[in-house]
C-alpha positions as CSV (number, residue, x, y, z in Angstrom):
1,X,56.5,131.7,70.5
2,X,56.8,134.2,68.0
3,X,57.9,137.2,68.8
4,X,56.6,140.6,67.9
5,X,56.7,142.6,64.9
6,X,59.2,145.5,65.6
7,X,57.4,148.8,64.0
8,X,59.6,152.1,64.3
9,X,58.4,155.5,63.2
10,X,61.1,157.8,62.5
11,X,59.9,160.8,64.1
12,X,58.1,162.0,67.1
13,X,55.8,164.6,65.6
14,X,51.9,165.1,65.0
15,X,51.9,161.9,62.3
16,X,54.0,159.3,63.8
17,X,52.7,160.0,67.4
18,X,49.1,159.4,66.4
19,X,49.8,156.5,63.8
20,X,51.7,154.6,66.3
21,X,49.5,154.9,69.0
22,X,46.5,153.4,66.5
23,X,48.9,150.3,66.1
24,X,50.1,150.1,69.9
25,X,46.3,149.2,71.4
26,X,46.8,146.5,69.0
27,X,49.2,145.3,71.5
28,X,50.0,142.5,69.0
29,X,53.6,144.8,68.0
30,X,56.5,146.7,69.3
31,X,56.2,150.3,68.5
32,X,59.0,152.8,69.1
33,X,59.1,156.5,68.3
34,X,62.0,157.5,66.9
35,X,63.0,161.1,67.8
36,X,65.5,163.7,68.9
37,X,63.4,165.9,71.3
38,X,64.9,164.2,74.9
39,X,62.1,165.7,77.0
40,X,59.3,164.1,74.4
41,X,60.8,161.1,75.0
42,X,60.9,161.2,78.6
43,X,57.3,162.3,78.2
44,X,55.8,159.2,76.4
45,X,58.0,156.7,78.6
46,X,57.0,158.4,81.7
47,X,53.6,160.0,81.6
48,X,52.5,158.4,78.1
49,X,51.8,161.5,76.6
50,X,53.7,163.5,73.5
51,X,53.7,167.3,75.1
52,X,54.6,169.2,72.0
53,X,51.5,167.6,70.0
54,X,48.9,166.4,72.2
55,X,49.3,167.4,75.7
56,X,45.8,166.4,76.6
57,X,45.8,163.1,75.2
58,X,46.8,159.6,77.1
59,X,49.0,158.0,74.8
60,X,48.5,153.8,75.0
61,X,51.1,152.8,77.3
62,X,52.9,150.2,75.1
63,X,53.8,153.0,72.9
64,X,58.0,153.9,73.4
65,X,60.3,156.5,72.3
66,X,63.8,156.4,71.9
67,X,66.7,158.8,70.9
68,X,68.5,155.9,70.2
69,X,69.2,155.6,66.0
70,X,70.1,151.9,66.9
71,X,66.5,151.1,66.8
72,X,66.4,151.1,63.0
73,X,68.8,148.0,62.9
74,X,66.1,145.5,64.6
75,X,63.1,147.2,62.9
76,X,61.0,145.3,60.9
77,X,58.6,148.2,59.4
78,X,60.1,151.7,59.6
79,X,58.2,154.6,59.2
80,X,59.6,157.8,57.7
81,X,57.2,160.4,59.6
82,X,59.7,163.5,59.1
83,X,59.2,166.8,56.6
84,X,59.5,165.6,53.1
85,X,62.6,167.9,52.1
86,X,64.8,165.5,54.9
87,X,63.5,161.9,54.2
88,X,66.2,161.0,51.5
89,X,68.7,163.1,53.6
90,X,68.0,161.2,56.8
91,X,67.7,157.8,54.9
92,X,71.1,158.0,52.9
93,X,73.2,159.6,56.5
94,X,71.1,156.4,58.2
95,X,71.6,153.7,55.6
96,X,74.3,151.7,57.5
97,X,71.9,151.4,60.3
98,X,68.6,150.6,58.9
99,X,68.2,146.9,58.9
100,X,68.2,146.0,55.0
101,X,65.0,143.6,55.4
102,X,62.8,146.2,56.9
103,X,59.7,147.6,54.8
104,X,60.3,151.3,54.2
105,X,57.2,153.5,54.8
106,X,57.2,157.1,53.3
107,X,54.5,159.4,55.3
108,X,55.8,162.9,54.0
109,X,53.7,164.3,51.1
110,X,55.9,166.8,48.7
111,X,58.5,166.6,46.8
112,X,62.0,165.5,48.1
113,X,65.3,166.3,46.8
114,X,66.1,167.8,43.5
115,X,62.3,167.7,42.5
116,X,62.1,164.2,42.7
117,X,59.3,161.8,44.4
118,X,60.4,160.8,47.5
119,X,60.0,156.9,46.5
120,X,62.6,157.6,43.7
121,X,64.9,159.4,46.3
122,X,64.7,156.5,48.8
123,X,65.1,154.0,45.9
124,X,68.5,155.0,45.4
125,X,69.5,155.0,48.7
126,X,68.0,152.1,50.2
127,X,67.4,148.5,48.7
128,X,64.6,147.7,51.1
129,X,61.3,147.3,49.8
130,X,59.8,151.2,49.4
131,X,55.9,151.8,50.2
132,X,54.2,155.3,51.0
133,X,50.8,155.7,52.8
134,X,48.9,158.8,51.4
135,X,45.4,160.0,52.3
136,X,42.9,162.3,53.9
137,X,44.4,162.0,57.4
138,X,44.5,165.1,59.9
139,X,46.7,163.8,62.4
140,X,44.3,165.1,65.4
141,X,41.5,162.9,64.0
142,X,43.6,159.4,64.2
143,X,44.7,160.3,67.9
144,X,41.1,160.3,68.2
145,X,40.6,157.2,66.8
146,X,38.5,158.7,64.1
147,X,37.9,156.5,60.9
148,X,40.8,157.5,58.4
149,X,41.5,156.3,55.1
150,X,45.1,156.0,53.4
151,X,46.1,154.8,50.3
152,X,49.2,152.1,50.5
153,X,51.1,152.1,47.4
154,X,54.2,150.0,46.0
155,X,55.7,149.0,42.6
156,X,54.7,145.7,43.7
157,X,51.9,144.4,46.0
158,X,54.3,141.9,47.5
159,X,53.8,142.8,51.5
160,X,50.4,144.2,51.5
161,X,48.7,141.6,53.1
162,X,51.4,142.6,56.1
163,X,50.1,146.0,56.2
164,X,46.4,144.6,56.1
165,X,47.4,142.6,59.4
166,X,48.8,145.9,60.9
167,X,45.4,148.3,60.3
168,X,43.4,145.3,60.7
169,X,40.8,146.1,63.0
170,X,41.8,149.5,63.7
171,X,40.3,153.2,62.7
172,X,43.0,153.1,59.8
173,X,41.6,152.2,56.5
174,X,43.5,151.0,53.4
175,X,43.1,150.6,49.6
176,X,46.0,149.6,47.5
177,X,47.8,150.9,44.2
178,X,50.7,149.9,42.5
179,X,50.5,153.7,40.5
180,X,54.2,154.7,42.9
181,X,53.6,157.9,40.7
182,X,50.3,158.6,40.6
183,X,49.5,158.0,44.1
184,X,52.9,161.0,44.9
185,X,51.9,163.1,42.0
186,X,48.0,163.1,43.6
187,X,49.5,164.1,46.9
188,X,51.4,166.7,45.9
189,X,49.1,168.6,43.2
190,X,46.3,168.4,45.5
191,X,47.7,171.5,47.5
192,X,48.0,173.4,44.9
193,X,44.0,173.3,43.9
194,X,43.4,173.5,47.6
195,X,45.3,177.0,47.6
196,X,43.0,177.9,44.5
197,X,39.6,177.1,46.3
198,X,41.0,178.9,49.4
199,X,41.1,182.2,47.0
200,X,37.9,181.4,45.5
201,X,36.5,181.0,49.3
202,X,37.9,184.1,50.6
203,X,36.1,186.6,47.5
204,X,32.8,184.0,47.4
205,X,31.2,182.1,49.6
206,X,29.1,180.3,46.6
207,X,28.5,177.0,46.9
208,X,27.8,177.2,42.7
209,X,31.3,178.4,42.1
210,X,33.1,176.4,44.5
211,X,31.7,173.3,42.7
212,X,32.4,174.8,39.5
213,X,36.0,174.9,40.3
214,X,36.4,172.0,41.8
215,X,35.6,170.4,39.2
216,X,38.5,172.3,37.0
217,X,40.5,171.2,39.4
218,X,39.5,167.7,39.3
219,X,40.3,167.6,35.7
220,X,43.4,169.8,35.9
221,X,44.6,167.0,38.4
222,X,43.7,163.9,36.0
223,X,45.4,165.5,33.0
224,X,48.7,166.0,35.0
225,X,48.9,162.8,36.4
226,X,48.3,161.2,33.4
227,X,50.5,163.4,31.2
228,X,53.3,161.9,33.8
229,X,52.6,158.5,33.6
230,X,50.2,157.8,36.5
231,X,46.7,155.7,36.3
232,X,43.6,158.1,35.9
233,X,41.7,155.3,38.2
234,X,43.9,156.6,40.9
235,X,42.0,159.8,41.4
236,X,39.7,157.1,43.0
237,X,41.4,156.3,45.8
238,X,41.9,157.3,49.3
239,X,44.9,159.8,48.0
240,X,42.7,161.2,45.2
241,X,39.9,162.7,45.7
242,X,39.4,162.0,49.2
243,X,42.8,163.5,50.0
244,X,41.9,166.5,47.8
245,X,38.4,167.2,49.6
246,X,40.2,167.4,52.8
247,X,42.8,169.7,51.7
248,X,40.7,172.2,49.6
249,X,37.4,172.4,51.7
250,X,38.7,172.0,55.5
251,X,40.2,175.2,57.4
252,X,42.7,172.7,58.9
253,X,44.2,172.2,55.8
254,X,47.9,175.0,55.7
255,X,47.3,175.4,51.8
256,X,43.3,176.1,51.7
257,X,44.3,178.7,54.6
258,X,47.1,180.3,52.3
259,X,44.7,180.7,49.7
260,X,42.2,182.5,52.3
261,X,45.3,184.6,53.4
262,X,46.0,185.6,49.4
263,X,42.2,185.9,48.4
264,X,41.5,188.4,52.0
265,X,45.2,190.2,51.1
266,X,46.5,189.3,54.0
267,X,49.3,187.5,52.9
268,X,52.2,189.3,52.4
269,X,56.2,188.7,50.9
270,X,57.3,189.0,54.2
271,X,54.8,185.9,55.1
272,X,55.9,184.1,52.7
273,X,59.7,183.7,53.5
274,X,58.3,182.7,56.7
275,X,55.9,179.7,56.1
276,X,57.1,176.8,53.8
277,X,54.0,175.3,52.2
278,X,53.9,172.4,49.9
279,X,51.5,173.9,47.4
280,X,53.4,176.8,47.0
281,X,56.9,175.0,46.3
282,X,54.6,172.8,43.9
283,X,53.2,175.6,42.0
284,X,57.1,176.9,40.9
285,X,58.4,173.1,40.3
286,X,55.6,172.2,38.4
287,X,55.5,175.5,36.2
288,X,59.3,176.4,35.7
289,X,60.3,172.7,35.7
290,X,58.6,169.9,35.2
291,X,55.9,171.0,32.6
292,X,58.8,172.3,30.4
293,X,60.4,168.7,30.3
294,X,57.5,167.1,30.0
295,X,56.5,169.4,27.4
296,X,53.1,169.9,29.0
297,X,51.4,173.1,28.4
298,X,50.5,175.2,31.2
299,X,48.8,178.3,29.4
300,X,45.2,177.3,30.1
301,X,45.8,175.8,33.4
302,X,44.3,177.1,36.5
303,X,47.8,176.2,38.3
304,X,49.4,178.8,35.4
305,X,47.2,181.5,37.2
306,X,48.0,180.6,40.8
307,X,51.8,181.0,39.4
308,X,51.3,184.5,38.5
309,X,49.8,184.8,41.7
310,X,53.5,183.8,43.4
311,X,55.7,185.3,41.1
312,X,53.9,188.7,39.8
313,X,54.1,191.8,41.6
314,X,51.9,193.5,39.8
315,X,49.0,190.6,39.8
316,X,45.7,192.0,40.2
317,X,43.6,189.7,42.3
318,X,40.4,190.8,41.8
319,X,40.3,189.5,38.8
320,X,41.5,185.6,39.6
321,X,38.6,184.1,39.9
322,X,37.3,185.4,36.6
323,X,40.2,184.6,35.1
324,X,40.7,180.6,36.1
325,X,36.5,180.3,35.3
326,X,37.3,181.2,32.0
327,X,40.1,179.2,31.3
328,X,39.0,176.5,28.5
329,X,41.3,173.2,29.0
């Protein structure tokens, strides 16, 4: 008989919890949530149900937790479902322990350390095979068994038929890229535009204008990616525009609500030292770093104006939408 395919997700938080428990009514795998809150764990192995994220859900009861790191040397598929500024971190103080034949799965949208994807962190870490899963996923939607799409991408399409087995039949949804790049650069950039149609939101409610700028941003997000090397046919995908839809038009989305919090004034310095949000981080790497390398010019970019935004004092923000309208790429 053979046996089950071990699945770990490294983490016990909103992503892994509900990802897992998709796979777990499978009941074809072993799925273990790895994490370091001890009453979460007794939680799920007791009463089946993660209190910190959704205390009013029934979790399936196949699903496990563990504090034990030891799970990662018997893993098969190991899911990195932690903030993005600790996956390389955790995966480097962890390498000794992770079973070298496992598939690594990167979950965490952002960058990671030193400004780098998170794929080319984990690359030089870990030898296993490195895939992320990006796409327009609210994590309370796939408890819920909602259809969700993501976006599996690797250098090489080697093991996605193993993935298509896992989602198979589920409410998880998958297209496929070999763009490592593209699909990470997508991810990222899309929180910066959602921040910008947050402002927009908060001093119109036009549905004119908001198309209008969506559509800027849709083309400010195809001339980045491609001016870095990814595949223009990737704004197709489950992490392109779909991922960017849900971010910039949905008040779930952390960046769209920062750019309602900026647009309505009510977001102050002392908020901001508070909150850590992707988009925001984004906005200063891509501005002060990455377009200066990549000698990519950011004077008529409607990202250059949210920068100002950030890092002027003196901004007046009245005059934002104006401005970005008029910007001519």
């Amino acid at each position: 008989m053979t046996r089950k395919l071990r699945i770990c997700f490294i983490g016990s938080g909103a992503i892994s919890t509900s990802m897992g428990n998709v796979i777990s009514k499978k009941d074809k795998f072993e799925v273990t949530l790895l994490s370091v809150e001890p009453d979460v764990v007794k939680s799920i192995n007791e009463d089946h149900v993660n209190p910190k994220y959704f205390p009013n859900i029934q979790l399936h009861p196949s699903l496990k937790a563990t504090l034990d790191r030891g799970v990662l040397r018997n893993s098969d598929i190991i899911f990195f479902g932690i903030p993005s500024n600790i996956v390389v971190g955790y995966a480097r103080e962890n390498k000794n322990i992770i079973n070298p034949e496992a598939l690594i799965v990167n979950l965490a949208k952002g960058f990671g350390v030193d400004h780098k994807t998170i794929p080319q962190g984990l690359a030089k870490v870990l030898d296993n095979p490195i895939h992320s899963m990006k796409g327009p996923s609210f994590a309370r939607e796939i408890i819920n068994n909602l259809p969700t799409g993501f976006t599996l991408v690797a250098k090489k399409d080697k093991y996605f038929k193993v993935f298509e087995e896992i989602f198979k039949e589920t409410s998880i949804y998958l297209d496929y890229s070999t763009d490592v790049y593209g699909v990470e650069l997508a991810s990222i950039l899309k929180n910066i535009y959602a921040i910008i149609i947050g402002i927009v939101d908060a001093h119109f409610d036009s549905p004119n204008l908001r198309s209008l700028v969506i559509t800027k941003s849709i083309n400010e997000i195809r001339f980045i990616m491609t001016k870095f090397g990814g595949k223009e046919e990737t704004m197709f995908n489950y992490c392109g525009f779909g991922d960017f839809s849900l971010t910039a038009l949905n008040d779930l989305s952390r960046n769209r609500t920062l750019g309602l919090l900026i647009g309505k004034g009510f977001f102050t310095s002392d908020i901001s030292e508070k909150v850590v949000l992707e988009g925001k981080i984004a906005v200063n790497v891509f501005v002060e770093e990455i377009a200066k390398k990549r000698q990519i010019k950011t004077k008529n970019l409607m990202m250059k104006e949210l920068y100002k935004v950030f890092n002027d004092p003196d901004y007046d923000l009245a005059n934002f939408v104006n401005r970005i309208i008029s910007l001519q790429p």
